[in-house]
Legacy VTK file of the C-alpha trace (Angstrom):
# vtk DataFile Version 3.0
C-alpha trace
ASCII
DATASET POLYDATA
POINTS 647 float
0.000 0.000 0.000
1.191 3.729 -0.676
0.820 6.275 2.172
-0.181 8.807 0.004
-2.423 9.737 -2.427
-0.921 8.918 -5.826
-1.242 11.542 -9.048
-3.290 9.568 -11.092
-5.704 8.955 -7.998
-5.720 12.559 -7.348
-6.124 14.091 -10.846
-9.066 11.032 -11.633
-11.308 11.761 -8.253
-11.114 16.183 -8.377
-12.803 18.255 -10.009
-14.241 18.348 -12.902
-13.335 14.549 -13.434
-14.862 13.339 -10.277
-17.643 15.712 -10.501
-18.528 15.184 -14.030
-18.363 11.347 -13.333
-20.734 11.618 -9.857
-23.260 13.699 -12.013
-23.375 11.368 -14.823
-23.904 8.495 -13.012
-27.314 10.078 -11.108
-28.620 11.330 -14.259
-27.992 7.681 -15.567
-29.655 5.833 -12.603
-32.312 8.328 -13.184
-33.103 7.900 -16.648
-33.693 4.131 -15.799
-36.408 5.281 -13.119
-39.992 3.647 -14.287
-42.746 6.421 -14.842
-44.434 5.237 -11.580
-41.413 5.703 -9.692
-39.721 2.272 -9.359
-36.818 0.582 -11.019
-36.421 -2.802 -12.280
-33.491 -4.267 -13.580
-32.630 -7.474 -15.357
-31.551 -10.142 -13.319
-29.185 -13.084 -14.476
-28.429 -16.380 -12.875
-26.580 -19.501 -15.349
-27.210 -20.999 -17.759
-29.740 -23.420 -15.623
-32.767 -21.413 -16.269
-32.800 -20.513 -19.348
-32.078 -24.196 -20.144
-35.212 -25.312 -18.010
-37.425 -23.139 -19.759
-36.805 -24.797 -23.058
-37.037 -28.067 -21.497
-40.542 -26.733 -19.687
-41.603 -26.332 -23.329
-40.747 -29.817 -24.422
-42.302 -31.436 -21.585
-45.395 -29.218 -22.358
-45.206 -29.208 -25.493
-45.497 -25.731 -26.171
-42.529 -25.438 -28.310
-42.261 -21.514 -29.302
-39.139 -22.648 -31.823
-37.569 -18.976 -32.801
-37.533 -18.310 -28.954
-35.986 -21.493 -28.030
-33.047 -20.072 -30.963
-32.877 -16.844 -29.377
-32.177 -18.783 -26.041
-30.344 -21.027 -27.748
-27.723 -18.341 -28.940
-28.045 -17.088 -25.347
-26.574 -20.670 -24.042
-24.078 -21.013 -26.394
-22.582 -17.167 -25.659
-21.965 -18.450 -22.061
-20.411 -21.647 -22.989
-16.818 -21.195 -21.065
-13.719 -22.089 -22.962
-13.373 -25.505 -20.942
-16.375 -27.033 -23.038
-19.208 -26.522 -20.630
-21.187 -24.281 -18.289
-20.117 -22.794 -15.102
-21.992 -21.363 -12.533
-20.894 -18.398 -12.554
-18.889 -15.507 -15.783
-15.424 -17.414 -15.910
-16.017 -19.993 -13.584
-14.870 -24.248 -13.383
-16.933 -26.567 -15.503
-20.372 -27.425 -13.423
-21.622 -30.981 -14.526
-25.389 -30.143 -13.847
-25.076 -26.926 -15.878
-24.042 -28.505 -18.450
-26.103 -31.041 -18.648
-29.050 -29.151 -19.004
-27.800 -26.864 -21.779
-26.645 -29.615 -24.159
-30.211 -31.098 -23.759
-31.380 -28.014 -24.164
-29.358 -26.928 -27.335
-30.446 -30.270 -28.541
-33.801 -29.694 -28.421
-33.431 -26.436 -29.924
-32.525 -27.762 -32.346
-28.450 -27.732 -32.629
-26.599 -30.625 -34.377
-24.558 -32.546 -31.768
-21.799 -33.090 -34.368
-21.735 -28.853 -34.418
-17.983 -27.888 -32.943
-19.446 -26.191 -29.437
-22.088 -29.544 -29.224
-18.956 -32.146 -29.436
-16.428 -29.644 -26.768
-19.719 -29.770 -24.536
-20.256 -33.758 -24.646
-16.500 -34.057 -23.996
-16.431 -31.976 -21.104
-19.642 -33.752 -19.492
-18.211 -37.204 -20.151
-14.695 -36.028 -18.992
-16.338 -35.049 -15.757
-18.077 -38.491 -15.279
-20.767 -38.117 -17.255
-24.796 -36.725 -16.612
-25.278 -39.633 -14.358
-23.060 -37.668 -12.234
-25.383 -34.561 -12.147
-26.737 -33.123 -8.942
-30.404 -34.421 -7.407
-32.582 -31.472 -9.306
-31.255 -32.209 -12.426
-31.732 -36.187 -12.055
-34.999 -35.272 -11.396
-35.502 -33.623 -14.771
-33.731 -36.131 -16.414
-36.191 -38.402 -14.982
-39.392 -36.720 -15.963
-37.990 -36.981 -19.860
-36.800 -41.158 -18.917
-33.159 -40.214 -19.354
-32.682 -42.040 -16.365
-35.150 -44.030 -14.106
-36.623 -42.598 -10.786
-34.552 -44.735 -8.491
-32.450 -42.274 -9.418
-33.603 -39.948 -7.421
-33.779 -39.952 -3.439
-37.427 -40.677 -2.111
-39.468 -37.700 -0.918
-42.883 -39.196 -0.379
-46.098 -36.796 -1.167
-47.286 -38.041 2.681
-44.949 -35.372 3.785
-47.559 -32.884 3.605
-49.071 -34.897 6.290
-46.495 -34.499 8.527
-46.703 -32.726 12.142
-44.662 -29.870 13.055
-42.603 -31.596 15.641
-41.659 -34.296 13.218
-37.677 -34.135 12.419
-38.929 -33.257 8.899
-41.576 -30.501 7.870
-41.825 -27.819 5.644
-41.509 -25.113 8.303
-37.946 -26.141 9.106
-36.798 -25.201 5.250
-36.469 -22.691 3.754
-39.233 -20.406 1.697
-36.911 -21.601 -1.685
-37.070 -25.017 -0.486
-40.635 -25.319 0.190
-41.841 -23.585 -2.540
-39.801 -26.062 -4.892
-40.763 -28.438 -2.797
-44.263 -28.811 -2.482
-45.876 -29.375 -6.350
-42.238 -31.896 -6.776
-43.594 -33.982 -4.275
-46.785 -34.117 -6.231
-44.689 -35.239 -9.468
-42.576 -37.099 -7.847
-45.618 -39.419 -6.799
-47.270 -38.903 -10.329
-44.087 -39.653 -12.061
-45.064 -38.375 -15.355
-43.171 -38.314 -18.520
-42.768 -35.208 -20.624
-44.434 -35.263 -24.308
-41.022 -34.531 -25.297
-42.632 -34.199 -29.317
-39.019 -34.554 -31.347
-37.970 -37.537 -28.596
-35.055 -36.015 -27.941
-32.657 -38.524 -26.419
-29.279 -36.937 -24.431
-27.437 -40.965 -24.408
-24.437 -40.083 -25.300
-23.914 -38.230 -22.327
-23.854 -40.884 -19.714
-20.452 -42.706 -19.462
-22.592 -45.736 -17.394
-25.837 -46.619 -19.277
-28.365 -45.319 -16.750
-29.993 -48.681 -16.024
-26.057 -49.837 -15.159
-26.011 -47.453 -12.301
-25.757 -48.950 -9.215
-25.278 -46.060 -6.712
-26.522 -42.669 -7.707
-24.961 -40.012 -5.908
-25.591 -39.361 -2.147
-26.621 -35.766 -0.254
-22.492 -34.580 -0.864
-21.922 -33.880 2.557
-21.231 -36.168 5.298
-21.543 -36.381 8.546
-23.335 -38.884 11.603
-26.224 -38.495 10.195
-25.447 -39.631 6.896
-25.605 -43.428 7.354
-28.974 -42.679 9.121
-30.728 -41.020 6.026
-29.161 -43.327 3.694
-31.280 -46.013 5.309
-34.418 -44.420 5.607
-34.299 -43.428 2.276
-33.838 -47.170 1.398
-36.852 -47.955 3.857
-38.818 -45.278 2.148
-37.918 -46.699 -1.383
-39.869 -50.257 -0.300
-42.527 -49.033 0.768
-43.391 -45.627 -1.121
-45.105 -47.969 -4.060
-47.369 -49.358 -1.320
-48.687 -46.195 0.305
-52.491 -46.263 0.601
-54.286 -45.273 -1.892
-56.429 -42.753 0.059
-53.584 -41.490 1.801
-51.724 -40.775 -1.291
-54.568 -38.916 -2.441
-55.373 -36.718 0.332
-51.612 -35.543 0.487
-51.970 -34.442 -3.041
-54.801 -32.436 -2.394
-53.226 -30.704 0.655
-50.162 -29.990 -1.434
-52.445 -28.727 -4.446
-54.311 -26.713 -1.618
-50.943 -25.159 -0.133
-50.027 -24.144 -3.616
-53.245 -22.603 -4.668
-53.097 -20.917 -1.493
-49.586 -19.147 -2.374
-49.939 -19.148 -6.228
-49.092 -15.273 -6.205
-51.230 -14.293 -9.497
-49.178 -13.550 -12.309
-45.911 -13.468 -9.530
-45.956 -16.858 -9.934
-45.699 -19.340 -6.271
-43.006 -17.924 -4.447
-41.974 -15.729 -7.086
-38.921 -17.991 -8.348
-38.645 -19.671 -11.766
-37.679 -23.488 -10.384
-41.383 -23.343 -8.038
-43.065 -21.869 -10.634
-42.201 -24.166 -13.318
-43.316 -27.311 -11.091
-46.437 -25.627 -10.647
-47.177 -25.549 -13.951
-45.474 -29.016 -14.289
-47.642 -30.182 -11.361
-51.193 -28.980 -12.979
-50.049 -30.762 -16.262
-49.737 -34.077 -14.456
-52.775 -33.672 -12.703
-54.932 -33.875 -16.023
-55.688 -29.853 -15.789
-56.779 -28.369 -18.696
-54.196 -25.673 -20.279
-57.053 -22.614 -19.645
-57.841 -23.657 -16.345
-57.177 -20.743 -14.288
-54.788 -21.580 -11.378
-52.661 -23.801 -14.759
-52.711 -19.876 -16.778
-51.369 -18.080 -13.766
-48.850 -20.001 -13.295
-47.906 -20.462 -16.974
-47.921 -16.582 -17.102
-45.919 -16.459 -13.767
-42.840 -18.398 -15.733
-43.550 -16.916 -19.343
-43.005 -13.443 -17.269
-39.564 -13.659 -16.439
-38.530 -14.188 -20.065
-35.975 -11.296 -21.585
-36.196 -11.047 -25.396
-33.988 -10.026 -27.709
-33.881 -9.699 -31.633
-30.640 -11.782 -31.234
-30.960 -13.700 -27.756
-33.087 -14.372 -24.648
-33.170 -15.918 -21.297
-35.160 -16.510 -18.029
-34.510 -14.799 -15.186
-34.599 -16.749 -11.934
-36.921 -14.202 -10.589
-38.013 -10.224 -10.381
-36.085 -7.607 -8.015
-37.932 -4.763 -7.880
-38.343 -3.683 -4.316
-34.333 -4.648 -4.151
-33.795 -2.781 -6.856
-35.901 0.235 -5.887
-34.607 0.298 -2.040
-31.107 0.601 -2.870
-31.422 2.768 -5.925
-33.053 5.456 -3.365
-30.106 5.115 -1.099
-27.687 6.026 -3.465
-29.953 8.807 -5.133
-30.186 10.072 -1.824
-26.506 10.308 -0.638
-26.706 12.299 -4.111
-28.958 14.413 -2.906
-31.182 13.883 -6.366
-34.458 15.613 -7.113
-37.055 15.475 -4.678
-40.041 13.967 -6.871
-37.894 11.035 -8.199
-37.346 9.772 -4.923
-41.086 10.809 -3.272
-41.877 8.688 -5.932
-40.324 5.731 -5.694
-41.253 6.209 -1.607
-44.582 6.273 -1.975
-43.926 2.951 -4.752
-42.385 1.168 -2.001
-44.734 1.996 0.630
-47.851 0.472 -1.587
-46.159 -2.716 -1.488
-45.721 -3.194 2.023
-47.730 -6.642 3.213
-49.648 -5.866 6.380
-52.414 -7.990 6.053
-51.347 -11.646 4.742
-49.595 -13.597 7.851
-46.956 -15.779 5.825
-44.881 -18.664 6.783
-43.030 -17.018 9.101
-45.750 -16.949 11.511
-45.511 -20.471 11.688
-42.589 -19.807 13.952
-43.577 -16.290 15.199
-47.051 -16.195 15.448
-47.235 -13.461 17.636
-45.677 -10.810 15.533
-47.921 -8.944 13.130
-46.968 -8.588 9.144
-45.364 -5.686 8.421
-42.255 -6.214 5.944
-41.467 -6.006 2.153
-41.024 -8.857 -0.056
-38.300 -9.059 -2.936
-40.608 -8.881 -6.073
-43.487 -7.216 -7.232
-45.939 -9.461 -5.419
-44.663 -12.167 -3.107
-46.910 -12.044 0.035
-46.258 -14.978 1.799
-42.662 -14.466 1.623
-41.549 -10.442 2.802
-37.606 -11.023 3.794
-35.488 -8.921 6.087
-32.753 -7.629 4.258
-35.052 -5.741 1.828
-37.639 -4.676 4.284
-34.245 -3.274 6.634
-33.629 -1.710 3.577
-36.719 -0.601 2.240
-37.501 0.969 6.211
-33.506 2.975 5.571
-35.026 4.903 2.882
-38.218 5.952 3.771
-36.625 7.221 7.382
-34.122 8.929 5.658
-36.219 10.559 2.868
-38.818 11.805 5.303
-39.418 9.631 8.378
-42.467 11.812 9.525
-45.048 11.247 6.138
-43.693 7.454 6.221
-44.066 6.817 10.189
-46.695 4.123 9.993
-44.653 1.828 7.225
-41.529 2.526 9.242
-43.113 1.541 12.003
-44.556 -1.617 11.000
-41.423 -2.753 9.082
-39.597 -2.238 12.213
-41.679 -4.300 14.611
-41.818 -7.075 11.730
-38.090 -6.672 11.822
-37.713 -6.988 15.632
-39.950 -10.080 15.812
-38.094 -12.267 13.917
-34.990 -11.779 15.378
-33.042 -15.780 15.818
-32.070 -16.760 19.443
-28.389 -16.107 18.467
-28.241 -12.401 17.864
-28.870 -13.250 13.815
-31.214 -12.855 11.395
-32.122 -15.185 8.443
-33.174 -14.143 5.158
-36.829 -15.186 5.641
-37.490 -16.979 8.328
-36.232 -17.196 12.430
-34.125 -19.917 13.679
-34.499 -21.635 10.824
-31.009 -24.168 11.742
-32.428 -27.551 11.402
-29.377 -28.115 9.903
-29.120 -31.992 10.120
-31.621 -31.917 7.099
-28.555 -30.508 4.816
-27.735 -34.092 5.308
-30.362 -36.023 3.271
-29.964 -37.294 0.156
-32.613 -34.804 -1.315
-30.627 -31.985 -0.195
-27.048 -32.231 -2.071
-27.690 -28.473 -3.080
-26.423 -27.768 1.052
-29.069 -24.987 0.413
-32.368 -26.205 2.113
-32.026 -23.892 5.171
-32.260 -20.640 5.796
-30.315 -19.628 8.936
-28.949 -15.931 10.197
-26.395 -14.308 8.023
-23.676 -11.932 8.820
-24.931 -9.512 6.121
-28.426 -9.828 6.636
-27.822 -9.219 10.484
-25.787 -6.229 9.366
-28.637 -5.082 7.581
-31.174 -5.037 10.176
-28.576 -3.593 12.885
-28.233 -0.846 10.397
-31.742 0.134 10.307
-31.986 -0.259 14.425
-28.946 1.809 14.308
-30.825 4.635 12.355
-33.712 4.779 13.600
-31.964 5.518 16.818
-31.643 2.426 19.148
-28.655 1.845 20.779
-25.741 -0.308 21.854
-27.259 -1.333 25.038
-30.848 -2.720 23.325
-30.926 -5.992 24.803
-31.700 -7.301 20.438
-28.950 -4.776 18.998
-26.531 -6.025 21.725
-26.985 -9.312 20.851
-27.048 -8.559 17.397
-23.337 -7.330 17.875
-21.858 -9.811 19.491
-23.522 -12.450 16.600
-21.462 -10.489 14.245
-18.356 -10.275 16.461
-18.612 -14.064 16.996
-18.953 -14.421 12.862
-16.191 -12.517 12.249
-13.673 -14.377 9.980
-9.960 -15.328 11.288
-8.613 -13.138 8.189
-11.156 -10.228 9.774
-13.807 -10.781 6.911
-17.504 -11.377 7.459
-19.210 -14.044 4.845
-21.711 -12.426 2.363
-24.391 -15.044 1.953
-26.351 -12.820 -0.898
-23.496 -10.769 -2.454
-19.996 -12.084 -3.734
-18.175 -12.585 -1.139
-16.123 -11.431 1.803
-16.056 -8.278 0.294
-20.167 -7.819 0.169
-20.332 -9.186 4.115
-17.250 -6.981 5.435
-18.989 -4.325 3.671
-22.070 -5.070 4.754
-20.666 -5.574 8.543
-18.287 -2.346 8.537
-21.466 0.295 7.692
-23.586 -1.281 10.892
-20.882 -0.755 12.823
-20.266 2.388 12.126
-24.202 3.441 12.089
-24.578 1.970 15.854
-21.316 3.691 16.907
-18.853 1.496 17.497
-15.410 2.420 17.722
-13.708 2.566 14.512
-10.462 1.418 16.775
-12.167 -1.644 17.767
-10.070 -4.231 17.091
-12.719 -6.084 15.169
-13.145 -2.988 12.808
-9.210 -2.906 12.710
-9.056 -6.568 11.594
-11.559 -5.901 8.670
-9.970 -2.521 7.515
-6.348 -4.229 7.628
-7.706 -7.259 5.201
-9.555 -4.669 2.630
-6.092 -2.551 2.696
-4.469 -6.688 1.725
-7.015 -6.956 -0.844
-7.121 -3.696 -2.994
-5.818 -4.719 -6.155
-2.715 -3.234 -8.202
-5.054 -0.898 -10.231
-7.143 0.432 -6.521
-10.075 -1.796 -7.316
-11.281 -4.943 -5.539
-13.027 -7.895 -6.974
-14.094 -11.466 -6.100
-15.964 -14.093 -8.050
-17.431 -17.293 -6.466
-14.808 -19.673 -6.036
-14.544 -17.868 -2.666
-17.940 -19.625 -1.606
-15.554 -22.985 -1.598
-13.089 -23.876 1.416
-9.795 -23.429 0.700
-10.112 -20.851 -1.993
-8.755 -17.395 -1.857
-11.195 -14.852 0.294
-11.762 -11.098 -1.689
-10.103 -12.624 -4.851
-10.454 -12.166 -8.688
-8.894 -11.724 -11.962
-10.350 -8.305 -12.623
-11.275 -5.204 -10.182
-15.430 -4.943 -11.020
-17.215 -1.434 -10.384
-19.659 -3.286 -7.617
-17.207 -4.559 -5.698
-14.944 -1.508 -5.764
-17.635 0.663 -4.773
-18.581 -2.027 -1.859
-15.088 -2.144 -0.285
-14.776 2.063 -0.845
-18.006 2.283 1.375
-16.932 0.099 3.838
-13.550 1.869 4.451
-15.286 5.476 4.337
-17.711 3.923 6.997
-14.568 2.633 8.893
-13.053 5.678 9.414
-10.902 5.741 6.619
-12.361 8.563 3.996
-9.130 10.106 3.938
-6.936 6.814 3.497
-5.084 6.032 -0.190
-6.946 3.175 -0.662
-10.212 5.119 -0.831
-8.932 7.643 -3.158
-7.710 4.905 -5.358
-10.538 2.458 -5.209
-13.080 6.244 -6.681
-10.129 7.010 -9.265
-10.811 3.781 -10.588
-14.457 4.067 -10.738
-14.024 7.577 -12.483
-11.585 5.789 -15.079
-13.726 3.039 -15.639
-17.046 5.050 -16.195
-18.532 4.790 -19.649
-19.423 8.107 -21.210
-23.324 7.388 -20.463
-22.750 7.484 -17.014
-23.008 3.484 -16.700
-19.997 0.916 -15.880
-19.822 -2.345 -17.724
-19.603 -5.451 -15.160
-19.662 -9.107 -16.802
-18.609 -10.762 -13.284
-21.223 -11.625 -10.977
-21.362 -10.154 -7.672
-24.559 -11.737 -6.170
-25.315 -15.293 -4.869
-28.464 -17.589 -4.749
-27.044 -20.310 -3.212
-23.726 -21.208 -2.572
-21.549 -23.053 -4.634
-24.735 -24.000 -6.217
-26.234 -20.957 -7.868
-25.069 -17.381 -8.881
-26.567 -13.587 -9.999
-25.534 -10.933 -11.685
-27.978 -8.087 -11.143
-27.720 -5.538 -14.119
-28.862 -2.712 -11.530
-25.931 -3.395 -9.101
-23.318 -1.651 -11.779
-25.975 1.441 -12.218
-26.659 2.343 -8.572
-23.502 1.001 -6.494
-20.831 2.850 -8.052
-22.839 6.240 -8.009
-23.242 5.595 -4.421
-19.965 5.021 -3.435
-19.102 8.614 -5.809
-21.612 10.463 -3.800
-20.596 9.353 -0.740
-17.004 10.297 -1.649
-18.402 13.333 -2.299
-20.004 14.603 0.795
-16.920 12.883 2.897
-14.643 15.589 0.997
-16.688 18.236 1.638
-17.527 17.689 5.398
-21.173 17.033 4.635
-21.307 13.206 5.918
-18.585 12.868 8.099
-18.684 10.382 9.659
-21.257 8.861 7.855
-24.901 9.001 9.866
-27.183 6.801 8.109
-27.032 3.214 8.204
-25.735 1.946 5.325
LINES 1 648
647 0 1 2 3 4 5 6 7 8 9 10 11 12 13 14 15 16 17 18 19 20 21 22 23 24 25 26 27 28 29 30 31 32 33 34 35 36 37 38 39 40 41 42 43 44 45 46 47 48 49 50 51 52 53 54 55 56 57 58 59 60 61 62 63 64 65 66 67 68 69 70 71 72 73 74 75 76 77 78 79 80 81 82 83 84 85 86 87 88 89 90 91 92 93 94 95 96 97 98 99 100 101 102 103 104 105 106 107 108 109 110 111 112 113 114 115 116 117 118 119 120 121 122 123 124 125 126 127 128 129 130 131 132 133 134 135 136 137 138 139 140 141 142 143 144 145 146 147 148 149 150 151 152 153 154 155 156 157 158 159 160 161 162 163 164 165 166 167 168 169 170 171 172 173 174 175 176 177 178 179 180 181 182 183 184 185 186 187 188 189 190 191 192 193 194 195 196 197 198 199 200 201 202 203 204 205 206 207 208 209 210 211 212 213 214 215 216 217 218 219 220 221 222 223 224 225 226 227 228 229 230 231 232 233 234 235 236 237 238 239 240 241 242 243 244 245 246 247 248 249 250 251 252 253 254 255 256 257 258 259 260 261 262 263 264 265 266 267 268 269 270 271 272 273 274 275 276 277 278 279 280 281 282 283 284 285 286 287 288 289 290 291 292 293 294 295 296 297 298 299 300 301 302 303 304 305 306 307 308 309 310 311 312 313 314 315 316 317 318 319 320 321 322 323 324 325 326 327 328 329 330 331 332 333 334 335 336 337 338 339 340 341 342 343 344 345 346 347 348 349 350 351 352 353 354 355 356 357 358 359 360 361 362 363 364 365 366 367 368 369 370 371 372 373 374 375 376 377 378 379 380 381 382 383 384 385 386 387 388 389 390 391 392 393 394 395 396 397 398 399 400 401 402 403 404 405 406 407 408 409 410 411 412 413 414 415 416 417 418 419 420 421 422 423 424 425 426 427 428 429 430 431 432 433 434 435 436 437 438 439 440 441 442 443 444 445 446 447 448 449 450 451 452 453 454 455 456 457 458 459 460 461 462 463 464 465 466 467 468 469 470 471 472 473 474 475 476 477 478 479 480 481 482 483 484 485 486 487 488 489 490 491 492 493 494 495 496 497 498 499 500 501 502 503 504 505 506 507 508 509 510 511 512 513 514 515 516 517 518 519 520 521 522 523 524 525 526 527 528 529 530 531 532 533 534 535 536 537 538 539 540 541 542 543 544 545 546 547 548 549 550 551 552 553 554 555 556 557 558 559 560 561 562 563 564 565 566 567 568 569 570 571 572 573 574 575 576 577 578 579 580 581 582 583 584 585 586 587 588 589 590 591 592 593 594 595 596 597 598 599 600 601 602 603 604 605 606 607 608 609 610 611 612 613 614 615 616 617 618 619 620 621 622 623 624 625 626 627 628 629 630 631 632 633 634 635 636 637 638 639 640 641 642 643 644 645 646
């Protein structure tokens, strides 16, 4: 590190450069501002989704052929120089990826003997072959007879039956989980096969035959419980042909019910792609007719997330809207933009508040009222905490006295589900069954939902700004959750953003907002690794290999604007506005600007799941950067320092 402020840092973050650059990129954030006052950006996961989609289609039939090409040209531009998919822009070969865009591509349409076809069936077999795919994509495999169900690990319909104290029930996953869940276990008793019109056949990808298999592959993790599961799943295997007939039938109808119940309109159940396409998988197999209504909805809810090009389209995973809206407010704000832009998108937000639907949440907390924000347009079973913490941040800070009663609300939601460690989860409290990451179902490791550093963060942030203190018997425990997660290297994880450098920013700005002392040795430890991280040309960039053990924390081959602009927050929130590293970390950002005002960013920077599934949100380039310039901004000129708002 230098001790002082090098020339090119200088000249690139003064006037006019630096002014020129903060301007541009408001006017740019602003121009992307919907007429009613929200934004909505694109939202990108792998090449998963968009291959599912096409595969939807053939199971449907409902080929739509020129869109299948347009996605088709979409997979292939993502196909990674080592023959197959990755999870994430320049990641390792993922066998499940890849698997599911060669049988897609195939039945688009491309010739297997085509040069990209034969790298991609090279790869897969190279990597031990589809039978070596993860448990989601066996299961698609089986619902087109590429390989047979014993294939797949047992998960009975009869769960629906279950009680709550029973070691396994859908309150002790996830919202993801048992929204993907519930209409699989309904095709997973049905077993249907897709119409698959053009019988497209993916053989050659298997290096065993499929009917040669004789052990599929187990959960992926291992522990005591391991052996356990592995037996009852064998138990369950014998006798899941032999479940009574009514029995079977009355768990169908409670899982159709539960679905009905949370089909979300045109939002689609739980507002992801993977529930909503087993909805409309699940309504299929069920003998519903096409123009039934619950069957349209959810056909809508999937056809919705499409992006179409002239040249290409994909699926998105899902809709961020409110996410998208929240933090595009916070960094118009530390701009100090017009007044009506952001009034609108306030009073946006504040329409979609849920205060009358009690989701599953309550089925852990059913003494706190609704009162928070969900991710997408519509998703009202499912609000989460890390948008409604910061969703609460902007209304207080745009005018806490017209928003009072959402503030309000979205606070006591916030304070209710609070874990018993200090932590919050993403959707849910004390959601750590975690001995279920161990059956064979769940190889993904993602069927929980415990508290997060970040997340925490988040809603210690908003406490912090809305004026509780350090004594608070939740924020104190709240801090010492997040002193207790702290990283040996003096990171915090980032469960939603990529990586360390998301959850140490993420960490560093509650700190700060609830007053603790940037000499703590805890903020020390975090400041000292972003100093070790800042790359040669000031930024800072990580991809996802970080989410694996052993890998290198805050690493990447490129600097990317969103993670530059993260770890430039974070310092400026640690005390360190004045420090080198800041100045370099905004000259880079002011070098890297396009002449629109935008940045280009072809990493991703988000997370779904780890080591399992990635994001790139298009917004995070548009409003991150011009953040971390504005904030820059009113640190040089006295105006926010230190910085009083929470994030």
């Amino acid at each position: 590190m230098l001790n002082m402020v090098s020339g090119a840092a200088a000249r690139a973050s003064s006037p006019p450069a630096f002014d020129a650059a903060t301007q541009g990129s408001v006017e740019a954030l602003l121009r992307q501002q919907h007429a009613d006052g929200h934004w909505a950006f694109e939202l990108e996961a792998d090449a998963t989704i968009p291959a599912e989609y096409i595969l939807l289609d053939h199971f449907l039939d409902t080929i739509n052929q020129p869109l299948h090409e347009r996605m088709a040209a979409y997979l292939r531009s993502i196909q990674e120089e080592h023959g197959g998919w990755p999870l994430f822009h320049r990641g390792d070969f993922n066998i499940s990826a890849s698997v599911k865009a060669y049988f897609a591509l195939k039945c688009a349409g491309d010739d297997i003997d085509a040069p990209h076809m034969i790298r991609a069936r090279e790869a897969i077999r190279k990597h031990g072959g589809a039978e070596t795919s993860n448990v989601f994509t066996r299961i698609q495999l089986a619902l087109f007879g590429a390989v047979p169900w014993r294939a797949v690990p047992v998960m009975p319909v009869e769960i629906m039956l279950l009680p709550q104290w029973f070691p396994f029930h859908l309150s002790k996953v996830s919202y993801w989980s048992r929204t993907v869940i519930v209409p699989l276990l309904v095709l997973m008793a049905k077993k249907p096969q897709a119409k698959n019109p053009k019988n497209v056949r993916i053989d050659e990808l298997f290096v065993t035959p499929p009917e040669k298999v004789e052990k599929w592959p187990g959960s992926g993790t291992h522990s005591a419980f391991t052996p356990v599961f592995e037996v009852i799943d064998k138990v369950l295997r014998f006798f899941e042909p032999h479940m009574p007939k009514t029995l079977r039938e009355k768990s169908i109808a409670k899982a159709v019910s539960w679905v009905k119940e949370r089909l979300n309109g045109e939002d689609g159940l739980g507002a992801i792609y993977p529930a909503m396409a087993n909805s409309v998988m699940m309504y299929e197999c069920l003998g519903y007719a096409p123009d039934h209504p619950d069957y349209a909805i959810a056909r809508k809810s999937v056809d919705k997330l499409v992006i179409d090009t002239p040249d290409r389209a994909y699926c998105q995973p899902c809709l961020s809207p409110v996410w998208d809206t929240g933090l595009s407010l916070h960094a118009l704000l530390e701009a100090d933009a017009p007044r009506e832009a952001m009034e609108k998108a306030c009073d946006w937000l504040v329409e979609r508040q849920i205060l009358d639907v009690v989701g599953d949440w309550a089925d852990w907390r059913p003494d706190v009222r609704p009162g928070g924000w969900a991710f997408q347009y519509n998703n009202t079973h499912y609000p989460d905490l890390d948008d409604t913490a910061v969703v609460v941040m902007a209304l207080d800070r745009f005018d806490r006295v017209k928003y009072r009663e959402a503030i309000e609300r979205g606070t006591e939601w916030v304070l209710g589900l609070q874990s018993k460690n200090g932590g919050w989860g993403a959707f849910d409290a004390d959601n750590t069954y975690y001995y279920l990451n161990h059956i064979p179902f769940a190889d993904h490791g993602a069927l929980l939902d415990p508290p997060s550093a970040d997340v925490t963060a988040r809603c210690l942030s908003m406490l912090a700004q809305l004026g509780y203190k350090k004594d608070h018997p939740q924020v104190a425990r709240a801090i010492a959750y997040l002193r207790r997660e702290q990283e040996k290297e003096g990171c915090w994880f980032g469960r939603w953003g990529t990586n360390y450098i998301y959850g140490t920013w993420s960490v560093l700005c509650a700190l700060n907002a609830i007053g603790i002392d940037p000499q703590d040795r805890m903020v020390r430890r975090a400041v000292a690794w972003l100093y070790e991280k800042q790359r040669a040309d000031g930024g800072w960039g990580e991809d996802g290999d970080s989410y694996w053990q052993g890998k290198p924390k805050g690493e990447c081959a490129v600097s990317t604007p969103v993670q530059t602009a993260w770890a430039s927050i974070a310092l400026m929130a640690a005390g360190e506005g004045s420090s080198d590293a800041v100045a370099r970390g905004i000259a880079w950002l002011v070098k890297t600007q396009k002449a629109d005002g935008t940045w280009d960013e072809e990493y991703y920077t988000a997370v779904g799941f780890p080591r399992v599934f990635y994001l790139r949100y298009h917004g995070y380039k548009a409003f991150f950067p011009q953040w971390a310039l504005a904030r820059y901004k009113n640190f040089r000129s006295g105006n926010a320092a230190p910085v009083i708002w929470g994030m």
